[in-house]
N, C-alpha and C positions, 0 to 999 in steps of 0.2 A: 319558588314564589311566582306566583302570576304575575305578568307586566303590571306595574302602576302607573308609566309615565305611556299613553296612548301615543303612536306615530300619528293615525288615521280617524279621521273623525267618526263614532257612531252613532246610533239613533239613540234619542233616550240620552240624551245625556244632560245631566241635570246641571243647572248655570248654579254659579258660584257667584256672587256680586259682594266685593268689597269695599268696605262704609266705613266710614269715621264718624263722631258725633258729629261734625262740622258739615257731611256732607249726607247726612240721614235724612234730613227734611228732603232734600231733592230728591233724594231714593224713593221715599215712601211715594211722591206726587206722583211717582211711575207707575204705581202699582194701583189694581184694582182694589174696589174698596174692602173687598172681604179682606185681603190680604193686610190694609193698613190696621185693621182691626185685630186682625191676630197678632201682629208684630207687636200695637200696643197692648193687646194683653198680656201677653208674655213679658211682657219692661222691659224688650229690648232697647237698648241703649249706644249699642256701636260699640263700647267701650274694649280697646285691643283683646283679642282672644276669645271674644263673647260668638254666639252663634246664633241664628232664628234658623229654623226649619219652616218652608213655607209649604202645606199640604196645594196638592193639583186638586180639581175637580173631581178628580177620578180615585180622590183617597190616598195618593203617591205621595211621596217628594216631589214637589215642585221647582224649587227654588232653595236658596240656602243664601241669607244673609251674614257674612262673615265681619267682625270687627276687626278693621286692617290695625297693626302692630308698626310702630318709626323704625322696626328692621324688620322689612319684610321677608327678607330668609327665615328669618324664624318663625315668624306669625304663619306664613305659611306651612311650616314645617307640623305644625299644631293640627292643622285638619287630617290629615289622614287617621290618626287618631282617635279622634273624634267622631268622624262621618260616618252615618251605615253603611253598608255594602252597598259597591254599585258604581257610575262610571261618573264624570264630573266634567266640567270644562268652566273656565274662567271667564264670567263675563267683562267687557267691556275694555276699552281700549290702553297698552300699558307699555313701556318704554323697552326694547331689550336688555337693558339690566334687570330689571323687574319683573320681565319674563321669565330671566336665567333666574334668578332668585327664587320666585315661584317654582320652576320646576326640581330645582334641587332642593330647596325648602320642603317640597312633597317627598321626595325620595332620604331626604335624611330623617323624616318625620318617622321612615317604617324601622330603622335601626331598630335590631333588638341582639343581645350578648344569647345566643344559644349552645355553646360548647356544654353546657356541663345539664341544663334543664331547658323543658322545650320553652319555644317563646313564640309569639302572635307571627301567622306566618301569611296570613291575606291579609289586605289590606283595599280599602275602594282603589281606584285607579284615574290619574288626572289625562284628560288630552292636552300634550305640549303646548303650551304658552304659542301663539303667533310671536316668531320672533325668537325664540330661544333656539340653542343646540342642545335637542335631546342626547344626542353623542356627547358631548360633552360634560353634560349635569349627570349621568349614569356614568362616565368615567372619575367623574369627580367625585360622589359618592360612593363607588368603589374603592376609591384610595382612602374617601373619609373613615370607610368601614374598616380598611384593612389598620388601618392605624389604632383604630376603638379595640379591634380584634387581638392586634399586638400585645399592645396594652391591658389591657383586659383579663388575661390569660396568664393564670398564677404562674410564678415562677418554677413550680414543681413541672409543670408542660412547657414553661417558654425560656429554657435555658441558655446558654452560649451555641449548642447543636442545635434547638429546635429555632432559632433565629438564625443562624446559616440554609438549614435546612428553605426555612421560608423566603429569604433569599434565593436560594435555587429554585425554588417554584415561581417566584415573578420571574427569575431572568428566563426559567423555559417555556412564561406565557408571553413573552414579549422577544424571544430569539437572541435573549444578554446575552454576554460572556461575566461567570460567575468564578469566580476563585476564592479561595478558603485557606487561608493559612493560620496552622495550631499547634498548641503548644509547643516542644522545642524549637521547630520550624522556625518560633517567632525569633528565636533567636540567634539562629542559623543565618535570618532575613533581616539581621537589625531593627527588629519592632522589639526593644527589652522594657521598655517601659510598660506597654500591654502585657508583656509575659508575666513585669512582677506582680502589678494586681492582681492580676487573675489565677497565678499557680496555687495558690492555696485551695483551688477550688476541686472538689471533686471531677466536674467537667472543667476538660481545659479553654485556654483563654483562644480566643481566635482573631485574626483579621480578616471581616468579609469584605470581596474588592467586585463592583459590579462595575461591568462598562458596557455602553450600547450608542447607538449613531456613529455617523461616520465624516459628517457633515455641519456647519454653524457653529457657533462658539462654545468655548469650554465651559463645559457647567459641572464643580465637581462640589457634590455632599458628602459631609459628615456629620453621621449620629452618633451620641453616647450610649454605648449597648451596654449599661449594665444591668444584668438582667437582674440578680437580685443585690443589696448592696446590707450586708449587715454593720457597715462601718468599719470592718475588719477589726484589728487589735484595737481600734479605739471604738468600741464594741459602742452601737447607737440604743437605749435604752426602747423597751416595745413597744412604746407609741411613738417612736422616730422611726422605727423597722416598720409597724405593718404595713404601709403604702409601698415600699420599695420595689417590691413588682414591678411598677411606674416607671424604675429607674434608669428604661430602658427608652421610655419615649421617641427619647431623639432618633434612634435606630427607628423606631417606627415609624415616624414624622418621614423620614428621607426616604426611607421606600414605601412609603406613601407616595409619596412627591416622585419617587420615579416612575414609579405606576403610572401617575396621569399622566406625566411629561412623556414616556414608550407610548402609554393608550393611544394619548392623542398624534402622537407623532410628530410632534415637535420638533425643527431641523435643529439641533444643537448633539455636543458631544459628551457624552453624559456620562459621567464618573461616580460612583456610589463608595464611601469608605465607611464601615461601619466597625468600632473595635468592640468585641464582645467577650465580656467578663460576668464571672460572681464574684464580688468580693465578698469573702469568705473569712473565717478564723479557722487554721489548724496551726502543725505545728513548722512549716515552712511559711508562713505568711507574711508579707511583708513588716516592718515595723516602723513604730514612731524611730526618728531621726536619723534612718536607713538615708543612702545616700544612693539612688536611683540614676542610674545612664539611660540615656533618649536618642531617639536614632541622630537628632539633631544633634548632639552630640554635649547639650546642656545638661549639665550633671543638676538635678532636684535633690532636695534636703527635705525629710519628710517631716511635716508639720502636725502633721493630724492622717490618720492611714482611710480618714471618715472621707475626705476630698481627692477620693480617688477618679472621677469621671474626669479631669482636665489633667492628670496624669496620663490615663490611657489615649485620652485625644490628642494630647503631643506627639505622638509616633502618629499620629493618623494622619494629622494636618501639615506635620512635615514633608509624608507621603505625597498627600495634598499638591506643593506649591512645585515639587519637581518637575510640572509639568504644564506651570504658567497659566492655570487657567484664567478664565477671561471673569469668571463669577465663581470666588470661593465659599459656600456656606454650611456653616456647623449650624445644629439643633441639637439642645440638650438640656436637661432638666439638671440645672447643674450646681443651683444656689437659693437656698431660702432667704436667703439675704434680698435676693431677685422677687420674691413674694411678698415681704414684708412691706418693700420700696412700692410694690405695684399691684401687690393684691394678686389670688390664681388667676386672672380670668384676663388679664393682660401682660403678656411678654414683655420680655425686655429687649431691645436692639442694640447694640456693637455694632461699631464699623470704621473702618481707617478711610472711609471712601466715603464723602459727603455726599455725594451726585447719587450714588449707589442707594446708599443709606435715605434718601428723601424721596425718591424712586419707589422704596418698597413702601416706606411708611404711606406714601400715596394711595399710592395701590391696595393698603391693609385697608384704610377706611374709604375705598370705591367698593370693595368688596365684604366689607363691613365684616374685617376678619384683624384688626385694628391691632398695633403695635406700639409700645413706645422708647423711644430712645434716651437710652443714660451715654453719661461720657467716658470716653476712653481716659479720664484722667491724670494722664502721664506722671506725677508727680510723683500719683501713689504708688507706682514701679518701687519706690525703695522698700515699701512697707513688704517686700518677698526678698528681700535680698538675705541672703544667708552668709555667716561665716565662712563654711565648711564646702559650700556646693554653691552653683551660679546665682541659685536661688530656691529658694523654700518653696512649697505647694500652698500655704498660706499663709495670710495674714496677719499679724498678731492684734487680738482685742474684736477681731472681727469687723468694723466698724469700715461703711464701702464694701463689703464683701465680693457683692457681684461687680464692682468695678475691678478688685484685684486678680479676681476669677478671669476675668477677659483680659487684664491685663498678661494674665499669665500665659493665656492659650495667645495672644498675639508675640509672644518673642519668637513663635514656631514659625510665623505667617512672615514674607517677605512684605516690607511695606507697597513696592508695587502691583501688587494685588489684591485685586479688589475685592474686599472682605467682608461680612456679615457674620458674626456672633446671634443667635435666639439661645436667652435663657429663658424656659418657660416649665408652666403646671404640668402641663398635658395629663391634667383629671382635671374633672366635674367635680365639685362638693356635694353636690345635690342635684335634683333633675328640672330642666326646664322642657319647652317646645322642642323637638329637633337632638337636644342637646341629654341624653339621658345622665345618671351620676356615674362615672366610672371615667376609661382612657375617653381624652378627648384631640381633635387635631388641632391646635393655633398654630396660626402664620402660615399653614400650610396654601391656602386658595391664594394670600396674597406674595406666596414664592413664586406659586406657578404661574402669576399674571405680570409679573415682573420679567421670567425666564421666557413666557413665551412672547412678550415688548422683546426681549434681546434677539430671541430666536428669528422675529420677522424684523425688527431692525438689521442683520446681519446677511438678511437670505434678499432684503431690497436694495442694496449697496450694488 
């Protein structure tokens, strides 16, 4: 694909000027009168997303009236799109946020899924925002892609192996160290809880362990890899199954996330944990009220063999805490409970760490990548308590779902560290600006603006 985001300014390059109804009067008094005339023919109106084309003299593109969007990332995201062929630059004066917004608004705009059928592969091209890091907004967009790509990519090609596998291709673009441990391995290694989900699977189950930096504070990720998830023996009916693909988001969310954190270089010490399963139905598969051992050594009572992603993540996040990091965080699509409460399109937040936890949420709506927080509800801890075993995998009646779900992954977590839980969609329903229908990233821009606040708070000390 030919560069979109221009380093260097060229000739010919046609201004962009972004209007609001509020601020269209003042626009038009700028312009020549032929040009007010066209604009009013056309009924341009400003209204977000709308567009004028102003002809030059000379029969060209002249100008391009844009109606600016209350989130400019995405409004932005909308022109490339749209525009003819050809080079662009941004008129008029605009904050570095707005900048950064703009340029990655343009670059997410060109996403298109082409693994399996070709897709639009030019696109016009913007000159960098004064003010932005082009470095930056192409590395961010990179990880936004690789997470869409993840995602995206039926489970027939993006297995327990083709998710290690793509694990080993970030850590050999960025100089990781990548480890891969599977099937019996896992249990050779005390990961039994990942082994039981996942043995029923024709590919076996794995733990991918990425680590990279050497320097700054501990920052250790975990995604839920399950690549496809048919409920196991408590077999989810076919319009619960066909998304499941998806089910691996979290895995994709976090090497996303290390993506940009290696891109950019970020002084921090960087831990990647990803457990990777199918849950599967044969004739070794786990079952309802099986009695499961955790490396933590918390014996689970199986409730339902459908909530298996916070099974598998207890061996991870055990992993996890042996090593005191300084910012622990899981992503994982892990509860519709978490959907119902908040709708796809907003995550949910966990967290044992207030300071932490207000930190991010901050930074989700500066970055207009928004989050929102339920509580650790401590009471509800009995609604998993089991007879037989320390406690259950779920809840009975369902009701809190996603509070007992975090409750559950927090027995693994040491309370002095500092914790973050996202339970989210990570799909689109439908297609907007920037955002097409398929894998999508939440919480990701406002992890890494958090991680990189930590990374330069620790390297200024």
């Amino acid at each position: 694909m030919p560069p979109v985001l221009l380093r260097r300014s060229r000739k010919n390059l046609c201004p962009i000027t972004a209007v609001t109804p509020d601020s269209l009067a003042a626009c038009l008094s700028e312009l020549d009168g032929a040009d007010q005339e066209w604009v009013e023919a056309t009924n341009f109106t400003a209204s977000p997303g709308s567009l004028c084309l102003l002809p030059s003299q000379n029969r060209k593109l002249g100008r391009v009236l844009f109606g600016q969007s209350e989130e400019p990332l995405w409004g932005y995201a909308a022109l490339p799109g749209k525009l003819p062929p050809g080079a662009y630059r941004l008129d008029g004066e605009r904050s570095e946020k707005d900048a950064q917004a703009a340029a990655l608004g343009w670059l997410l705009g060109t996403y298109g899924f082409g693994k399996y059928k070709p897709v639009r592969k030019t696109f016009p091209s913007l000159l960098c925002p004064s003010g932005a890091d082009a470095d930056l907004a192409e590395q961010m967009a990179e990880a936004i892609f690789l997470v869409r790509d993840l995602i995206n990519t039926p489970a027939g090609d993006m297995g327990p192996a083709e998710l290690a596998a793509a694990a080993r291709r970030l850590g050999r673009q960025h100089k990781a160290k990548v480890r891969v441990i599977k099937g019996a391995d896992l249990l050779r290694k005390n990961y039994p809880a990942i082994h039981a989900v996942g043995r029923a699977s024709a590919q076996e189950p794995r733990l991918i362990d990425l680590r990279w930096g050497k320097n700054g504070p501990k920052i250790t990720l975990v995604g839920k890899g399950v690549c496809f998830d048919t409920g196991g023996l408590d077999l989810k009916p076919s319009s619960g199954m066909k998304l499941m693909k998806k089910d691996m988001g979290g895995s994709a969310h976090v090497l996303g996330l290390a993506s940009v954190i290696m891109a950019s270089g970020l002084a921090v010490r960087l831990r990647v944990l990803v457990p990777a399963v199918e849950n599967s139905v044969s004739g070794n598969a786990y079952r309802p009220l099986d009695v499961l051992q955790t490396r933590k050594g918390i014996t689970i009572e199986v409730g339902n063999t459908d909530a298996e992603g916070r099974i598998i993540l207890s061996d991870a996040l055990a992993e996890a805490v042996t090593e005191e990091p300084d910012l622990l965080l899981d992503f994982a699509t892990l509860t519709g409970a978490a959907r119902v409460a908040l709708g796809t399109e907003l995550p949910a937040l966990f967290s044992n760490n207030d300071d932490m936890a207000e930190r991010m949420l901050s930074y989700g709506l500066a970055e207009g990548d928004p989050l929102w927080r339920l509580p650790l509800h401590r009471p509800y801890r009995r609604l998993l308590n089991s007879k037989v075993a320390h406690m259950n995998n779920i809840s009975p009646g369902g009701f809190g779902g996603a509070i007992t779900a975090a409750l559950f992954l927090e027995e693994f977590v040491e309370n002095d560290i500092p914790w973050m839980h996202i339970d989210l969609m990570a799909w689109n329903q439908s297609s907007r600006p920037g955002r097409p229908e398929g894998g999508e990233a939440m919480g990701l821009r406002a992890a890494y603006a958090l991680i990189a606040d930590l990374a330069k708070a620790t390297k200024s000390r």
